[in-house]
C-alpha positions in Angstrom: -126.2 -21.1 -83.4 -129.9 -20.0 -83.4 -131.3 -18.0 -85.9 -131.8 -15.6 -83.5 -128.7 -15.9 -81.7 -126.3 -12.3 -81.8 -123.3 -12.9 -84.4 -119.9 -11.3 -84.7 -121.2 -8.4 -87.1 -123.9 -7.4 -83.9 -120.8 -7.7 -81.6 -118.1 -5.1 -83.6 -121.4 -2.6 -84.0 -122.4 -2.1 -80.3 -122.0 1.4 -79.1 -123.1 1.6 -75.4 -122.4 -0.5 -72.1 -125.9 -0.9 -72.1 -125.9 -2.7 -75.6 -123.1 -4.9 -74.5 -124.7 -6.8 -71.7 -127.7 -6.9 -73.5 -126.1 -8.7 -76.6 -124.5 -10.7 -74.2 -126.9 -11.8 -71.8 -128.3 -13.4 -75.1 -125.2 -14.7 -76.6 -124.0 -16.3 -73.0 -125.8 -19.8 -73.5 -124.6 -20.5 -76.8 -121.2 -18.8 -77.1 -119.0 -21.3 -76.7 -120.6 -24.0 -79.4 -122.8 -21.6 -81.2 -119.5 -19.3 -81.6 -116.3 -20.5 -80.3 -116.6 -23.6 -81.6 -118.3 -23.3 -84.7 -115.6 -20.4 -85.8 -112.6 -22.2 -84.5 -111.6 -19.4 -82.4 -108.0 -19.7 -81.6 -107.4 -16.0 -80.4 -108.3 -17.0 -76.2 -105.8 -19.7 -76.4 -103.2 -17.8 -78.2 -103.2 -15.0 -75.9 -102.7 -17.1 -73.1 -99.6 -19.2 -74.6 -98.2 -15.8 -75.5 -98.4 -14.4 -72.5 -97.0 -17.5 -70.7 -93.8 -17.8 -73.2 -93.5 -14.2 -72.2 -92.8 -15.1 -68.3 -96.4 -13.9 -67.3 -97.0 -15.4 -64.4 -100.0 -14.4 -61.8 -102.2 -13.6 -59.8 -103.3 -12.1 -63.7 -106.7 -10.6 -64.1 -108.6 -11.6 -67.5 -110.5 -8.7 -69.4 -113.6 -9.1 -71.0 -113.0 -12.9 -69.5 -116.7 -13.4 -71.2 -117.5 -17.3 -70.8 -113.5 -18.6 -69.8 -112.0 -19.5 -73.0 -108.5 -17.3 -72.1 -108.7 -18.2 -68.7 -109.3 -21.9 -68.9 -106.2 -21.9 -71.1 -104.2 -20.0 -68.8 -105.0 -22.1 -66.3 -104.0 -25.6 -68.1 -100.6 -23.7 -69.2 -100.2 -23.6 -65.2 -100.7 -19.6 -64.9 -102.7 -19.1 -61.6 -104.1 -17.7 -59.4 -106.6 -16.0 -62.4 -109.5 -13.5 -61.5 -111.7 -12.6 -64.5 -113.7 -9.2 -65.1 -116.4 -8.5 -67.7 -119.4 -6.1 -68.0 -122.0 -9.1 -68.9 -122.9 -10.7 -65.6 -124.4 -13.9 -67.7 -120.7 -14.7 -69.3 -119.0 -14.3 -66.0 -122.2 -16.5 -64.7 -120.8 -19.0 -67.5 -117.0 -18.7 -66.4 -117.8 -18.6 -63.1 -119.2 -22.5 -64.1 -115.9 -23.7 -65.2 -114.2 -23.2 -61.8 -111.0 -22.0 -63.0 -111.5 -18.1 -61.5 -110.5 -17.4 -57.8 -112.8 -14.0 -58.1 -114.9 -12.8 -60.8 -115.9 -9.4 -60.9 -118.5 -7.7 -63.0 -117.3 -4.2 -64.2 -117.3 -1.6 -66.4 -113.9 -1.1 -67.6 -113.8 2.8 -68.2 -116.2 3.3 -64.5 -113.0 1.7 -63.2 -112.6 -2.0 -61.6 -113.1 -2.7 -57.7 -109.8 -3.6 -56.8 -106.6 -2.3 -55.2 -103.9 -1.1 -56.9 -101.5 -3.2 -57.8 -103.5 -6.4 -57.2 -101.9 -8.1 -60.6 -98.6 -9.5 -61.6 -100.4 -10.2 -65.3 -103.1 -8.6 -67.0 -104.5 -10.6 -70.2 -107.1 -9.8 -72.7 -108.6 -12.0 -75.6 -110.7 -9.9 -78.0 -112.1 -7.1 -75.7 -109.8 -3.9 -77.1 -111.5 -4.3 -80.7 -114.3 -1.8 -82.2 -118.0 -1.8 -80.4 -116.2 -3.3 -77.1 -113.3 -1.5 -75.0 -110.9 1.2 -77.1 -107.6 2.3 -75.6 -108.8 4.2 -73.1 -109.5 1.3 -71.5 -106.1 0.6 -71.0 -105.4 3.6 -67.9 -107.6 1.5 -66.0 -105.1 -1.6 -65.9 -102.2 0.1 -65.2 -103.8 1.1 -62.4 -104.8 -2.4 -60.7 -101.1 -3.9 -62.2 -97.9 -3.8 -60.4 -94.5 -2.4 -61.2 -93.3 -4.7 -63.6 -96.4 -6.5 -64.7 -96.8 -8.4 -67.6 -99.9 -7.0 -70.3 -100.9 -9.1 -72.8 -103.6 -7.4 -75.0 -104.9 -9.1 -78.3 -106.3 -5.9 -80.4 -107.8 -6.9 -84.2 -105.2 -5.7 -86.3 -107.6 -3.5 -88.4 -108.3 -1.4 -85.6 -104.7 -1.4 -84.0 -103.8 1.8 -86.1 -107.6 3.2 -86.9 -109.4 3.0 -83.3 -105.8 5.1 -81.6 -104.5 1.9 -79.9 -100.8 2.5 -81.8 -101.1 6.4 -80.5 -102.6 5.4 -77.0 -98.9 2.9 -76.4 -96.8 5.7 -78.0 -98.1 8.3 -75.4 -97.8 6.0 -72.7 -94.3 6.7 -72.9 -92.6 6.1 -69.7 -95.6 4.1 -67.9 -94.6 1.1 -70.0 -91.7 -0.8 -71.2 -90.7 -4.0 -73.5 -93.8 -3.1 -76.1 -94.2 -5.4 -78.9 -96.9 -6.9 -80.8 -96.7 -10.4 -81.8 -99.4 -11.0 -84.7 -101.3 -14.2 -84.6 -104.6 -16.0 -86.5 -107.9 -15.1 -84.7 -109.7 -17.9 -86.0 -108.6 -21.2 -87.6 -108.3 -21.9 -91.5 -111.3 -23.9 -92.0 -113.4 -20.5 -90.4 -116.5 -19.1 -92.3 -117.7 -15.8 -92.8 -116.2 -12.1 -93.5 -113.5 -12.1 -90.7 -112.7 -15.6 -90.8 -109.2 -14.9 -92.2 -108.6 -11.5 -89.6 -105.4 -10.6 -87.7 -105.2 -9.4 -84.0 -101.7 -8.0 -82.6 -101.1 -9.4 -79.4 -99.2 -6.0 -77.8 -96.9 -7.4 -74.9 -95.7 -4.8 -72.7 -94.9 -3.8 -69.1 -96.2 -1.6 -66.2 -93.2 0.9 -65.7 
């Protein structure tokens, strides 16, 4: 990574859609060495294997898809068709590279997503419900675009799970969704550097009603 390039710390403190693309427009070259890589980040992958030992099967829409990381796994765990969305048209620019999407789309989650409802049989997401990116709110818009009796899985850092609302946000869903659990996993890998290198995320596993 650059001196210049955005880091992690940038990432958690963004506040606006507008700061979002900007951070990464200039984070899309180098994210999967200067990042991914370097950090040993195991959270793409391990959503996707959770979500596939659940039964998720597609067409699946990734959130916050980024550069491809949660959809390439999906993919090689034989989970297709995948469509990816994110707000960052240079990530989905980067995914779009790895020819493992059928559709990307670039979105703002809480303006709502182009698509019809119930276009999804699976809906997975690898570190986009987290502070300074989508909160729960972001969740109502999924639902919308999932079938009856599609598969969510949603990784959420487990600092924020209780703090940001995302534990009140699945409570007052109530009858919408079914099945909830959270299966906890390693975001990054032991040998990880830096302040978060040792941080939780709750994978929440649930179903459209």
């Amino acid at each position: 990574m650059t001196e210049d390039s955005p880091d992690l710390e940038q990432a958690y403190s963004l506040e606006t859609p507008d700061d979002s693309r900007k951070l990464y427009a200039q984070w899309a070259d180098e994210y999967d060495d200067g990042f991914a890589r370097a950090q040993r980040y195991l959270l793409p992958d391990a959503t996707a294997r959770i979500f596939a030992e659940a039964g998720g099967s597609g067409p699946v829409l990734d959130v916050g898809a980024g550069t491809g990381l949660c959809g390439a796994a999906l993919v090689a765990l034989g989970v297709e068709p995948v469509d990816a969305t994110d707000i960052s048209a240079e990530m989905l620019e980067r995914a779009a590279q790895k020819d493992i999407y059928r559709d990307t789309i670039e979105a703002d989650l809480l303006e709502g997503l182009p698509v019809p409802p119930g276009a999804y049989e699976g809906i997975v997401s690898s570190g986009t419900f987290t502070t300074g990116h989508v909160g729960p709110d972001g969740i109502d818009p999924l639902l919308r675009v999932a079938q009856n009796g599609a598969l969510f899985a949603l990784s959420i850092n487990a600092k924020h799970y209780e703090c940001a609302g995302f534990a009140d946000k699945l409570d007052a869903l109530g009858g919408a969704i079914t099945d909830l659990s959270l299966v906890e996993t390693r975001i990054y890998g032991p040998d990880a550097e830096g302040p978060h290198k040792d941080d939780i995320a709750y994978v929440a596993l649930f179903r459209k009603a």
